[in-house]
N, C-alpha and C positions, 0 to 999 in steps of 0.2 A: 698197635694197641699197647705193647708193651713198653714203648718210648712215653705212649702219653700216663701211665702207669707209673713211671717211673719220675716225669717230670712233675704229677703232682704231689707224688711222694716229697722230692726233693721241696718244692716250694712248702711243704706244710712244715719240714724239718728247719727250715729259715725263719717261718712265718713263729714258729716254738721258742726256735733258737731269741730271736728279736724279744718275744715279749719276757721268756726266761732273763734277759739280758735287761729289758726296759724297768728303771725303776715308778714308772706308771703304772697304776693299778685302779682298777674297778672299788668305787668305795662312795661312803659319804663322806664329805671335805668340810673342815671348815677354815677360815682363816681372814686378814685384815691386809689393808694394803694403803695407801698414800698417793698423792701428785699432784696432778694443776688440772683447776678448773679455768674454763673461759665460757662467763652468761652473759648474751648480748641482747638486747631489747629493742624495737625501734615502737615509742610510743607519738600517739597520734591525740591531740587534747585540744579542746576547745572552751574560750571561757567567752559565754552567751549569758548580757545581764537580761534580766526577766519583769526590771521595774524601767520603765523610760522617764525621763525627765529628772532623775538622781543625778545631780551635778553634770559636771562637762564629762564629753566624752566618753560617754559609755558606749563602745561598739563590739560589736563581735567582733574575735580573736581566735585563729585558729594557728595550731602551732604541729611542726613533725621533728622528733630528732632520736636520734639513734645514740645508745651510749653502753660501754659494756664495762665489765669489772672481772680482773684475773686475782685470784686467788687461791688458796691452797683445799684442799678437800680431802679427808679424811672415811677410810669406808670399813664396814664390816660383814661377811660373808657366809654361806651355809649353802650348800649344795649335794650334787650326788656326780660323779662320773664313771662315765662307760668307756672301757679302751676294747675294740674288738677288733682283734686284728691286728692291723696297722690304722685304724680309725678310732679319733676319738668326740666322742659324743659328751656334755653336760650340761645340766640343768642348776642355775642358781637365785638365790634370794639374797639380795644387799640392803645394807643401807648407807647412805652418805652424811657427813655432814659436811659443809662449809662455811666461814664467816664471809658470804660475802655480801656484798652492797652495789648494784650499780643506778647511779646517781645521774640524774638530767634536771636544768634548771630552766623553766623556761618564766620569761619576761613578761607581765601582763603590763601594757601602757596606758594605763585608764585614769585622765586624769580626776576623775568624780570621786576616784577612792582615796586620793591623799595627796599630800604633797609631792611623795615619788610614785615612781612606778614601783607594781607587786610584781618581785620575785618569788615565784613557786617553785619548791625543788619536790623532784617527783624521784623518788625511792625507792627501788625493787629490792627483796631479798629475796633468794631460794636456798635457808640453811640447811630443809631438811629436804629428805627424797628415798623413796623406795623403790627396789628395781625385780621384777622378774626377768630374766636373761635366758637365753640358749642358746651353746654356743656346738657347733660342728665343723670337723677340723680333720687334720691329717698328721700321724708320726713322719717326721722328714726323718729324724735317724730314731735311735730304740729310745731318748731322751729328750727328744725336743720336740715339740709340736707347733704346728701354725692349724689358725683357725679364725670360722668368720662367726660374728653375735648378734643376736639379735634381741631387740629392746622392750618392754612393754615398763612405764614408768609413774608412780605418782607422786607429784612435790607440792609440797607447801611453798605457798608465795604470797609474801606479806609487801602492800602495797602502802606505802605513806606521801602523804599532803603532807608539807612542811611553809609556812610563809615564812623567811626569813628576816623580813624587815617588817615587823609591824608598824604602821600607822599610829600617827596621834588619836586617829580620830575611833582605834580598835574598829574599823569597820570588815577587818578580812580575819581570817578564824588564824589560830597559830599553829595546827595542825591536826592531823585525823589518818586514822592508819587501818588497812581492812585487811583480813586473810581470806587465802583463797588454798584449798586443791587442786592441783591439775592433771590430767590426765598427758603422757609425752611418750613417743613412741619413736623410734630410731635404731641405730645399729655400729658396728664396728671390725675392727680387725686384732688378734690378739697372737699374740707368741707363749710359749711356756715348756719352758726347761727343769724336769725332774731331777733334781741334783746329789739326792740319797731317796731309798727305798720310801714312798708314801709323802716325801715333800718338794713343791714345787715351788719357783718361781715363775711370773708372769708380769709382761708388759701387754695391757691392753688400751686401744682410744675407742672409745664413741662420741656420736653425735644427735643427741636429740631433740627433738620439737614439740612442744608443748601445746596446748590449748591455747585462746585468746583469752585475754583477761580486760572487762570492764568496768572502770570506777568512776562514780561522780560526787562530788559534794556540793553543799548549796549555802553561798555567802551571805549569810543574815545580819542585819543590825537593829538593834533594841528601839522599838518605837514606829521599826519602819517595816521590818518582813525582812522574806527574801529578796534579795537584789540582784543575785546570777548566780551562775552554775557552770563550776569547773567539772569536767568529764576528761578522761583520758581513757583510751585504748591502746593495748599491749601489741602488737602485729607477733603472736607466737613466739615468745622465747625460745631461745635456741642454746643451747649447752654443750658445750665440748670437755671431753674431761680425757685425760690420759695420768695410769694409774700402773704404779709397782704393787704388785700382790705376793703374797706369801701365801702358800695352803699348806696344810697336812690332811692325807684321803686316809681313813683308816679303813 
């Protein structure tokens, strides 16, 4: 009895000692941080004319392709942390921004619409995003931590129709662009080392997956109606971001 007395004493004197020593602290945090995004898309589009007998060649067209865009992203942060122990527990709210654009062109060969074939380029953004996050983790020494995250996400995604080669005959639209929110849900791994009393840095990645996203527009000419209908589907955006952070917990 008096060994196991003794040895939880001793552990509680370490367990003092560590966090006297750790410059992690129980607090609410806030802070901003930087890195590289990677949003990849595989959209799935079909262009179906809906008048028959309009010049040569109008037949359905179904098209798949996959196209993504690396770029920089920008974020900013508010949370709360719990260090109990040798464990640490937080709860945060972000938001991101990035410029970026990932771009797929796909080729309609219809020769009823013009002299050439219509190129369509199809245009995702995802500039804005907001994050709830929880992350649960472990002090390796009284200053560093490792921990894993996890994701609940909503972004704006702006979808655009572009026709790059108009026609003589203005028979295809020159462009149309829709917003959307999505709901994305995902997780990660993150590191962070306290480097004076209340301030930390942190390297974390995640990966998330979004909703489906579906667009269609409908090619009209003066005199005539509609004549078909371009649609495309998103197959769930997927996001990867890895990101330097700064906090202060006061």
């Amino acid at each position: 009895m008096k060994k196991i007395v003794l040895a939880t004493a001793s552990a509680l004197v370490l367990i003092s000692g560590a966090q006297a020593d750790s410059n992690f602290k129980s607090g609410f945090k806030v802070g901003g941080g930087v890195g590289y995004k990677h949003h990849r898309v595989k959209s799935q589009s079909n262009y179906d004319p809906t008048l028959v007998g309009v010049g040569n060649g109008l037949e359905d067209e179904n098209f798949s392709k996959s196209a993504s865009d690396n770029t920089v992203a920008f974020q900013l942060h508010a949370g709360y942390d719990w260090i109990i122990s040798r464990f640490l527990a937080a709860l945060e709210f972000d938001y991101r921004y990035s410029p970026d654009e990932v771009k797929m062109t796909l080729n309609t060969n219809q020769d009823g619409l013009g002299p050439e074939e219509a190129p369509y380029n199809v245009h995702q953004q995802h500039s804005h995003d907001f994050g709830l996050s929880g992350r649960l983790g472990a002090l390796v020494t009284s200053n560093f931590a490792l921990y894993a995250i996890g994701n609940v996400r909503l972004g704006k995604f702006k979808h655009k129709f572009i026709n790059s080669k108009q026609n003589d005959f203005d028979l295809l639209l020159l462009s149309n662009s829709k917003s959307r929110y999505l709901w994305g849900f995902g997780g990660g791994i993150g590191a962070r080392y306290a480097f004076s009393k209340g301030f930390s840095l942190a390297f974390e990645t995640t990966y998330d997956v979004y909703q489906k996203i579906k667009f269609s527009e409908n090619q009209n000419v003066a005199g005539i109606g509609n004549i078909a209908n371009f649609s495309t589907q998103s197959k769930r955006p997927r996001i990867f971001t890895a990101l330097f952070k700064i906090s202060k917990t006061f």
